[in-house]
Each structure stands twice: as C-alpha cells, then as structure tokens.
C-alpha positions as CSV (number, residue, x, y, z in Angstrom):
1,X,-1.6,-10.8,-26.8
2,X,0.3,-12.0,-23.7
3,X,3.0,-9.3,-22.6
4,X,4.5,-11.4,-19.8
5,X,3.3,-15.2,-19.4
6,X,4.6,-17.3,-17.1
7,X,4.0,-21.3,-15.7
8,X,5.4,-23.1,-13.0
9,X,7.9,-20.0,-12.5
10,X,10.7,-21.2,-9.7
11,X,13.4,-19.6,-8.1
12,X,15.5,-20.8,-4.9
13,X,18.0,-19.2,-3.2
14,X,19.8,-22.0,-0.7
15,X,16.8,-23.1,1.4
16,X,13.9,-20.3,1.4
17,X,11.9,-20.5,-2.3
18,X,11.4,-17.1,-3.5
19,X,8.9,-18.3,-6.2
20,X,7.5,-21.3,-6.0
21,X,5.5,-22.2,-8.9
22,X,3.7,-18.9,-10.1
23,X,1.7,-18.9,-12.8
24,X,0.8,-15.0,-14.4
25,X,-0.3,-14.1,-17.2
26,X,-0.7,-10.0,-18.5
27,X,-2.1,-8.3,-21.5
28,X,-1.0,-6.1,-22.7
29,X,-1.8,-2.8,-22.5
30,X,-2.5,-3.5,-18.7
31,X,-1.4,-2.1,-15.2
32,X,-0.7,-4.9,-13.3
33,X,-0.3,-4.4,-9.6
34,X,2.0,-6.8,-7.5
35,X,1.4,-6.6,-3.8
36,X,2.7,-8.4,-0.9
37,X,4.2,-8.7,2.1
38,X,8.5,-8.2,2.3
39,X,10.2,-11.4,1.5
40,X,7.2,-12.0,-0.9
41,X,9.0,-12.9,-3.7
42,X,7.6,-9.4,-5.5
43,X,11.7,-8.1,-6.6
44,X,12.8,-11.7,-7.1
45,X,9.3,-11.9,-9.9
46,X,10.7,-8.7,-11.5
47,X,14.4,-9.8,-11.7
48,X,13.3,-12.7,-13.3
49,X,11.2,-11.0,-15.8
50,X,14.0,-8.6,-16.2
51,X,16.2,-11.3,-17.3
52,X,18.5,-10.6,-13.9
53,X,18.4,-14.1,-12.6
54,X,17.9,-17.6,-14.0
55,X,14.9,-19.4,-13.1
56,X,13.3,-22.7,-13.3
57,X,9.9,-23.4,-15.4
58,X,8.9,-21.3,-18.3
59,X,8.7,-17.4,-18.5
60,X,8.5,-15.0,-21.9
61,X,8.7,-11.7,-22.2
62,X,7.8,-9.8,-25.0
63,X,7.8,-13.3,-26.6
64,X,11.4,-13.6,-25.4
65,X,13.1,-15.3,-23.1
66,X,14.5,-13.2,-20.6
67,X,17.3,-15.1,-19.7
68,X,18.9,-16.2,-22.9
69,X,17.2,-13.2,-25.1
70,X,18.2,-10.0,-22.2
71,X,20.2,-8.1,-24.8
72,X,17.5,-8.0,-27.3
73,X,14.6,-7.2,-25.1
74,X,16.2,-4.6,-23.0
75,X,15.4,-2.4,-26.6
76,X,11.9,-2.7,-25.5
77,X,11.7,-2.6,-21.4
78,X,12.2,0.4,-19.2
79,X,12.7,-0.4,-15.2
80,X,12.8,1.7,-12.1
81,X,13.8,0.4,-8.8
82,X,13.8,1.8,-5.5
83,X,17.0,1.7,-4.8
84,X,18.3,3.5,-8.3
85,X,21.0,5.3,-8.6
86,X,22.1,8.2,-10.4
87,X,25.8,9.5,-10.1
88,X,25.8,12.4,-8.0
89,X,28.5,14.4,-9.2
90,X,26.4,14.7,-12.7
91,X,24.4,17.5,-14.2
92,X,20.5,17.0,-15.4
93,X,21.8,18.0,-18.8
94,X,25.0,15.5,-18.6
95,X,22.3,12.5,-17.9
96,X,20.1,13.6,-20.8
97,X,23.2,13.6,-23.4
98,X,23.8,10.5,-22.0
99,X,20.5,8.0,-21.9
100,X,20.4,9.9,-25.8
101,X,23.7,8.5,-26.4
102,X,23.1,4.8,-25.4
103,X,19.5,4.1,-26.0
104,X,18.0,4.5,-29.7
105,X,14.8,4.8,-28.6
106,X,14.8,7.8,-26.2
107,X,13.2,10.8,-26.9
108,X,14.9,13.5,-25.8
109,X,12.2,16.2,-26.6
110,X,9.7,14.4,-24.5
111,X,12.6,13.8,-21.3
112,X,12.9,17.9,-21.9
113,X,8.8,18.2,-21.4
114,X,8.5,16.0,-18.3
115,X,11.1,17.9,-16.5
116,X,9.3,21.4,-17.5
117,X,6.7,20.5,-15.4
118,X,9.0,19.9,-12.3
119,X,11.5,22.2,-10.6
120,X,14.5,19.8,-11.9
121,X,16.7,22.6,-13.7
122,X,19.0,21.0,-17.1
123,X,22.4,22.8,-15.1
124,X,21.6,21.3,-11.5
125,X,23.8,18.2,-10.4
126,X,22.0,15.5,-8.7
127,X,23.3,15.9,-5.5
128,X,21.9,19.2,-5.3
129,X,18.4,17.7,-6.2
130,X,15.6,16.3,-3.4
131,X,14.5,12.9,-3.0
132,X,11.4,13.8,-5.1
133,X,13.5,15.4,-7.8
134,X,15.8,12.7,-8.2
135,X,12.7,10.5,-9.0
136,X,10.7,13.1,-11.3
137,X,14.5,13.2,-13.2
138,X,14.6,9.4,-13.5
139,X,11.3,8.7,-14.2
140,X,11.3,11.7,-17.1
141,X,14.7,9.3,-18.4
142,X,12.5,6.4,-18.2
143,X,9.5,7.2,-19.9
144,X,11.1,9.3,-22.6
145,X,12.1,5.2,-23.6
146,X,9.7,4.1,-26.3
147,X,9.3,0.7,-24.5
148,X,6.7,-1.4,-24.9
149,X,6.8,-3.3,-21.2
150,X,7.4,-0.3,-17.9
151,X,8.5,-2.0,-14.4
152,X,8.7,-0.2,-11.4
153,X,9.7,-1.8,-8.3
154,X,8.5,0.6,-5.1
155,X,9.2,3.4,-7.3
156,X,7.6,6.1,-4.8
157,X,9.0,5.1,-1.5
158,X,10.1,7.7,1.1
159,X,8.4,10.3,-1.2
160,X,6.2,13.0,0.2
161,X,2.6,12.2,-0.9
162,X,2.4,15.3,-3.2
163,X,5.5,14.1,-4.9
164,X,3.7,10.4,-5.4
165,X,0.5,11.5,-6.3
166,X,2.5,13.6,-9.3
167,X,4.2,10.8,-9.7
168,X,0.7,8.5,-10.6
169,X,-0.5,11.2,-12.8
170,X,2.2,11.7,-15.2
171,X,2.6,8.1,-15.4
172,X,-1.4,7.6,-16.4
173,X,-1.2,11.4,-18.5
174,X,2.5,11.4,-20.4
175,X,3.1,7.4,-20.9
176,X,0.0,5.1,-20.8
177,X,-1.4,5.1,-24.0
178,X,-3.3,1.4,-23.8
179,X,-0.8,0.0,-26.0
180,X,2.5,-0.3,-23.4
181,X,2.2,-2.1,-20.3
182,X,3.0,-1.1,-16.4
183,X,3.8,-3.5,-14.0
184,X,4.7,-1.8,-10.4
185,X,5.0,-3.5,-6.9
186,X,4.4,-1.0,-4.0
187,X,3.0,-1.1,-0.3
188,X,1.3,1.8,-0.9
189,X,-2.1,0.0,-2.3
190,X,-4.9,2.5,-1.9
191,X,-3.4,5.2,-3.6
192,X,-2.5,3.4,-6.7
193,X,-6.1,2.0,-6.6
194,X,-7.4,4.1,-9.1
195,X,-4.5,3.6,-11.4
196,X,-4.4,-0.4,-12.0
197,X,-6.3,-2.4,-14.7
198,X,-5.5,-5.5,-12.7
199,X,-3.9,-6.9,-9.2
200,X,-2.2,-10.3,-7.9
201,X,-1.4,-10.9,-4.2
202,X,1.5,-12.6,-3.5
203,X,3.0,-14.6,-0.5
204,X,5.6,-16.8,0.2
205,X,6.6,-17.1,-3.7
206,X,3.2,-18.2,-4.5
207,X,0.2,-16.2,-6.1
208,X,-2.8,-16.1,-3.6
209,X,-5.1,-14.4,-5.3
210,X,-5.0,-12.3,-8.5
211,X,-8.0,-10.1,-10.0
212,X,-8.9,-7.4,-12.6
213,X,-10.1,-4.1,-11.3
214,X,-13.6,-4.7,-12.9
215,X,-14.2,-8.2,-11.3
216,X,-12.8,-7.0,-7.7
217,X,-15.4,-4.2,-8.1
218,X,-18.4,-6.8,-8.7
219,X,-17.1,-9.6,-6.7
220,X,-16.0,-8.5,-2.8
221,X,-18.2,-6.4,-1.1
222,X,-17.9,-4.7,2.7
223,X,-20.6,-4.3,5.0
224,X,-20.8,-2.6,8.5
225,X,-23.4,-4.8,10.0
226,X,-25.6,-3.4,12.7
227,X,-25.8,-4.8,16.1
228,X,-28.8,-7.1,15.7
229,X,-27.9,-8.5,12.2
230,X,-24.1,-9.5,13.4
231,X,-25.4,-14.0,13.8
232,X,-27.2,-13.6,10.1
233,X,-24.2,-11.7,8.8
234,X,-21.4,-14.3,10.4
235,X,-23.7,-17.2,9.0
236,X,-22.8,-16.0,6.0
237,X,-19.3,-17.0,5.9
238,X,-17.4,-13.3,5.4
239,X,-13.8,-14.0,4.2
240,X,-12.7,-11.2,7.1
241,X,-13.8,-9.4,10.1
242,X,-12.9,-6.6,11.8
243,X,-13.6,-4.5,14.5
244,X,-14.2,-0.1,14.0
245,X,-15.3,2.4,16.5
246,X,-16.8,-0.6,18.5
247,X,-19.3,-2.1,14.9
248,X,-18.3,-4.9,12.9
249,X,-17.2,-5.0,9.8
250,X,-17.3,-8.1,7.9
251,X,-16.0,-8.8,3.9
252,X,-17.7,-11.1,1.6
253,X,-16.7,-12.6,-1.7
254,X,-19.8,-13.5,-4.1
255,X,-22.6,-12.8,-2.1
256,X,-25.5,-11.0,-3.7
257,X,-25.2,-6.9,-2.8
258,X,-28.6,-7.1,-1.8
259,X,-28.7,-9.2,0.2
260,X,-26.2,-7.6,2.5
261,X,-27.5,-4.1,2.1
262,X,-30.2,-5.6,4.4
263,X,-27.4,-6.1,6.9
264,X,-26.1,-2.8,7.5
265,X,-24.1,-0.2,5.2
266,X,-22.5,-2.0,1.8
267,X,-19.5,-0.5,0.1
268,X,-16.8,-1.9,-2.1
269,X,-13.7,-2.6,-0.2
270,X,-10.4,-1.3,-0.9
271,X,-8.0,-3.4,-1.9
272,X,-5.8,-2.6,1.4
273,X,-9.2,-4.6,2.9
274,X,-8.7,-7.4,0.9
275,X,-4.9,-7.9,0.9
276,X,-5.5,-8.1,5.1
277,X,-8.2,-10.5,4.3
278,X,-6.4,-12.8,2.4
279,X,-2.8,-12.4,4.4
280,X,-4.8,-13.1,7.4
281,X,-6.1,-16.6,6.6
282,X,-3.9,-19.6,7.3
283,X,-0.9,-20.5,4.8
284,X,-2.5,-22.7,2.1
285,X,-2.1,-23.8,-1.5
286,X,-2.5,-20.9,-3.9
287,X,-6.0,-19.5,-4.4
288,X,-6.5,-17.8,-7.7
C-alpha cells in the first residue's frame, strides 16, 4: 500500500519552479531518503505533503488529500523541521502536559522513556537545554505520536556527531517498527546510509534518480583502476570520475562486478559518490 503517491506534482513560486512535475511513490513501512542540493525543491516536497501549501497535479497522503483533508491527517503524521521551535521560557514537564493535552494519540509513558535515556531533566526550561537536548526533547514529543507517516526535514543539523548518531539509533530502535513510515531530507548522506530502505535525488524540482537500498547495492559499483587498465576502464563508459591520491577512480552503473574487478579494486559506492555523480552531469530531463 502506497503511503505517499504522487504524479505530475507542481509548485511555482513567481518565476523559479520548486517542483516541476515529480512523480514518487513510497510504501509503506519504508525510509525514504530525499537528498539534494539547496533550492532543490526537498522543503517545498515536504510542505506539500504536509498539506502547508497548494499544489498543482495529484498528491495523497495517507489516502488523503493533503490540502483539502490537513485536519484529518495531521491525527496520523508527526513532522520535525530544522528550524523548530520550542518556547523557551517552558519546562520539559510543561511541554509533556501539553502535546498530552492536544494530541490523542501521544503516549506520555513512552515521551517519559525516551528522555530517560538523555540528560533532558522533566524540571529544566528549554532555554537552559543544548542544541542536542532541545532535539532529543522534541524528537521524544514526536515519536511518543502514534503516527503512521514521520517527516523530518534536516532534523540533525548543527548537532555534534555523537548527538546525531543517537539520534539515528533511537529513531531505528524506539519508533520503526516496519509498519510506520520515515521520510527525512538531510545533507548529511553517508551517515544515514545504513538507515534508509530507499533514496530519490532531487534537482531543480525534478526527480533525477531514485533507488531502493537493495538495487543501489547490486546496480552501481566503484572501481580504483590501476594505471595500465585506465583506456579499458574509460571505454567502458563510467557515469563519474574522479581523481584520489594521484589513481582514478571511476563509477559504473550495470556493468558486470567481474568484469571490473579485473580493473583494479571494486567496492560499492556510497551514496555521497553517486549523488556527485549524478549532480555532476549536465541539466537534463529527469532520469529515474
């Protein structure tokens, strides 16, 4: 079943289009990562899921239209941006009473758990709290929601990598169960790696290229050719080049593993590799 689906998604704001004709679909009971450049159209994708702009083409949400339906599926969708705010003149405990107050899905046992396992205290305000803490605080608000749909929109950035990595791991241990779904944008791509089921790139409001983890894993493939194999290798037609420690190191997309390990060293790429790849080639129609 489709948690999100959208087709010929369009949004313009005066002269620059933020989303130009995306298509997306996601399962649910994914991760979907959504990666690009600033001005990508990445917040503007969100919003519009979010039911926090109108749009043009066809988007549902839950099996809602986010637009007309926002009331109702708000019951069911949890969000963290970067640039929340909580009121700083409040106390942890003042916050808790308060999400339990308005939302009848929030757990307040399980908000009460998170937080044990961070330095966040119930009397502190939140002006007294870190960066990190304010985020462990919201994100404990967030996921003691029952919600069926979880966006996060840079929801690590300016965070110390200890604080992120904690971050990654209660999301995957205390909330993913396979049945919600997590949609996060972030420029931080190799370190939520290991977290996503699947990935799109995006660019100038279009999709360029969008992928599951287990087809990216069998598809692309890196190889750090030696001296004398460089012609054979570039005949090849790599997607990417680059240049390390004076070798070359060239990405391919659907050539046989085997083939390439007679080249030189063969690893999968990260998808850091690939986004350069892609954002490196000339503007173009989008490539799914």
């Amino acid at each position: 079943m489709a948690c999100i689906e959208a087709r010929g998604l369009r949004k313009v704001f005066g002269s620059p289009v933020a989303l130009d004709g995306v298509n997306l679909r996601v399962e649910e009971g994914r991760i979907l990562g959504i990666v690009g450049p600033n001005g990508a159209g990445k917040s503007t994708a969100l919003n519009a899921i979010l039911g926090l702009t109108p749009f043009e083409g066809e988007l549902r949400v839950l099996g809602r239209d986010p637009w007309t339906e926002r009331e109702q599926l708000t019951r069911d969708v949890a969000f963290i941006s970067d640039v929340a705010v909580l009121p700083r003149w409040a106390k942890v405990s003042q916050l808790i009473d308060f999400v339990a107050g308005v939302h009848p899905r929030f757990d307040r046992a399980k908000a009460e758990r998170f937080l044990a396992k961070t330095n966040v205290k119930r009397g502190s305000k939140v002006r007294e709290l870190s960066k990190g803490m304010v985020t462990q605080l919201h994100l404990a608000l967030v996921m003691a929601i029952d919600a069926k749909l979880l966006i996060l929109d840079e929801p690590t950035i300016g965070l110390d990598i200890l604080v992120r990595k904690q971050f990654y791991d209660s999301l995957l241990n205390d909330y993913f169960d396979r049945s919600r779904t997590i949609v996060v944008t972030t420029h931080q791509i190799d370190e939520i790696q290991d977290v996503l089921t699947d990935f799109v790139f995006i660019n100038h409001g279009r999709i360029v290229l969008e992928s599951s983890m287990e087809d990216f894993e069998t598809r692309y493939v890196e190889v750090m050719v030696n001296a004398e194999n460089i012609a054979a290798a570039r005949a090849l037609r790599p997607i990417h080049e680059r240049q390390v420690f004076g070798r070359s190191i060239l990405l391919f997309d659907q050539i046989d593993r085997q083939q390439l390990a007679a080249l030189g060293e063969v690893r999968t790429p990260s998808i850091a590799d690939l986004f350069v790849a892609v954002m490196s080639k000339p503007a173009q129609g989008a490539a799914i």
